[in-house]
C-alpha positions as CSV (number, residue, x, y, z in Angstrom):
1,X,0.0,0.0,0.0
2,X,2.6,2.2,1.0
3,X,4.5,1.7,-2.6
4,X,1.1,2.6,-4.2
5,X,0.7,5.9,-2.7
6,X,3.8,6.9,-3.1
7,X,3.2,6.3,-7.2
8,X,-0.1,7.8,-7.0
9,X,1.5,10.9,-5.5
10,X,3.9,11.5,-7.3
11,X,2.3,10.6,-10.7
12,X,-0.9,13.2,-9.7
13,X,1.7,16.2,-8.5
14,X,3.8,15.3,-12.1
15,X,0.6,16.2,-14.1
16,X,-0.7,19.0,-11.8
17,X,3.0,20.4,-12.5
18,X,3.6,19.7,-16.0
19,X,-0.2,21.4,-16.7
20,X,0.9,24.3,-14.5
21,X,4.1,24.6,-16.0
22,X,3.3,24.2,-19.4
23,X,0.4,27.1,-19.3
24,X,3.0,29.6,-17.5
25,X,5.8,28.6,-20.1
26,X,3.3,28.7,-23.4
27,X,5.3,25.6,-25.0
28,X,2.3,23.5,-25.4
29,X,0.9,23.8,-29.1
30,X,-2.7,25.7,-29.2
31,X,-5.8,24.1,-28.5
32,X,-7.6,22.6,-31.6
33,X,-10.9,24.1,-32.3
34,X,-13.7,24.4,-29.2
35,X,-17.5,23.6,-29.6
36,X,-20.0,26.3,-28.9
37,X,-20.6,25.2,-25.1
38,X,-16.6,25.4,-24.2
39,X,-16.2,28.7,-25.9
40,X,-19.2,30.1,-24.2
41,X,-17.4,28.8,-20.7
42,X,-14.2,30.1,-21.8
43,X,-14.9,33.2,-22.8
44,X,-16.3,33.4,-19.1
45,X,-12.9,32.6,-17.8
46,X,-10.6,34.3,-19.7
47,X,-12.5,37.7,-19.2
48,X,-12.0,37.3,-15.5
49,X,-7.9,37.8,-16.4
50,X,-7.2,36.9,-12.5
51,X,-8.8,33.4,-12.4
52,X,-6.3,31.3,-14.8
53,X,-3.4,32.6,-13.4
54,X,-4.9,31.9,-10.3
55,X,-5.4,28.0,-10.8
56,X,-2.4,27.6,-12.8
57,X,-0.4,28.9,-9.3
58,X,-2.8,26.6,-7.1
59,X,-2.0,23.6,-9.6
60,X,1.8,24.5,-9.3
61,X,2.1,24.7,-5.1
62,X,0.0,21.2,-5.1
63,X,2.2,19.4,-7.9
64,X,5.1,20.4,-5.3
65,X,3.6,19.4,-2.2
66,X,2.8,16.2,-3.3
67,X,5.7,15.9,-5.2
68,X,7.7,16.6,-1.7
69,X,5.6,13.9,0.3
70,X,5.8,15.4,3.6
71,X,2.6,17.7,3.0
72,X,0.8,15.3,0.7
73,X,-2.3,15.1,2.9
74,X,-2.9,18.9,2.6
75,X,-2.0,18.9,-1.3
76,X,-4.7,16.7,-2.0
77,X,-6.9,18.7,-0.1
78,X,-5.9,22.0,-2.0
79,X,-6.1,19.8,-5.3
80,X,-9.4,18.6,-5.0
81,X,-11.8,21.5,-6.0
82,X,-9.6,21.8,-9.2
83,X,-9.9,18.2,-10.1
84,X,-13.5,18.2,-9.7
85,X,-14.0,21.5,-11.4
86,X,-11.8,19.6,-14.6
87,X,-13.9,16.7,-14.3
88,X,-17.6,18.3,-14.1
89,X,-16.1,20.7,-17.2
90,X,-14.8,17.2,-19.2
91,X,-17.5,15.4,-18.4
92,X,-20.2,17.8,-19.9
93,X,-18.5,20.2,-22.3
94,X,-15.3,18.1,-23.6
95,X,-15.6,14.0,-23.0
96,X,-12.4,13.5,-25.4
97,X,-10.3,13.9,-22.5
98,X,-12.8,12.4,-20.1
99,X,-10.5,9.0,-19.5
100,X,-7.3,10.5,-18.5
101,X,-9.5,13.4,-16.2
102,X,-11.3,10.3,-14.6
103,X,-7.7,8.7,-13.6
104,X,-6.5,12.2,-11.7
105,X,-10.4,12.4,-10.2
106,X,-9.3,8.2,-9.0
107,X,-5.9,9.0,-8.0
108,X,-7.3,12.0,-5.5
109,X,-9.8,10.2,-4.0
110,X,-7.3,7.5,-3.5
111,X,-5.1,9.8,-1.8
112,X,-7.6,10.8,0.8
113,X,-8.2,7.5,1.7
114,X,-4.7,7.1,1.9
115,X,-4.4,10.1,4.4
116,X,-8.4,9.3,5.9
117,X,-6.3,9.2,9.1
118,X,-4.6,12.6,8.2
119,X,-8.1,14.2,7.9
120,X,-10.1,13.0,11.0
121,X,-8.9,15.5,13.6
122,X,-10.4,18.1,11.1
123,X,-14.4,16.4,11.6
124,X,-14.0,15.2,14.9
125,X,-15.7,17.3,17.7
C-alpha cells in the first residue's frame, strides 16, 4: 500500500505540474478548435484575467507538495476542487479527454483514503 501511494503521488503532482508549467511557459501547441458550449465557458474565464493565473499557481504549489511527500495530505486537499472542477467541465463540455481526467479524479480520492487518518482531527468534535 505504502509503494502505491507513493506512485499515486507522485504521478498526480507530475501532471498537476507539468499542466501548471506548461500554461506559464506557453510551449504546449494551441488548443484545436472548441464547440459552442466550451467557448461560451471560456470566454467566461478568460475575461476574468485573474482566475487562470490563479489555478495555474494553485496547480503548481499542489504538484510540489505532493511531489515533496511530507505535505501530501494537505496537497490533495488543495487539489481537489480543481480536479473536480476539470472533471464536471470534461464530463459535460469536452468528453475527449474524459479517461485520462477520470484517472486524476481516482488517484485524488485514492489519496484521501490514503491520508483518511490525516483528515479526521479536522471532523472530529
Amino acid at each position: 500500500m505504502k509503494i502505491a501511494i507513493i506512485i499515486v503521488r507522485v504521478l498526480l503532482g507530475a501532471m498537476y505540474l507539468f499542466a501548471s508549467i506548461s500554461y506559464f511557459a506557453k510551449y504546449m501547441p494551441e488548443q484545436p478548435q472548441m464547440s459552442a458550449d466550451q467557448t461560451t465557458f471560456m470566454a467566461g474565464v478568460t475575461a476574468s484575467v485573474y482566475l487562470m493565473p490563479l489555478i495555474k499557481v494553485t496547480e503548481l504549489v499542489a504538484g510540489v507538495l505532493l511531489l515533496i511527500g511530507r505535505t501530501a495530505p494537505l496537497a490533495a486537499i488543495i487539489i481537489f476542487p480543481i480536479t473536480l472542477n476539470i472533471f464536471f467541465y470534461h464530463a459535460f463540455l469536452g468528453p475527449k479527454e474524459l479517461p485520462m481526467v477520470v484517472i486524476m479524479l481516482i488517484f485524488n480520492l485514492f489519496l484521501f483514503y490514503a491520508y483518511r487518518q490525516k483528515y479526521l482531527p479536522i471532523v472530529s468534535k
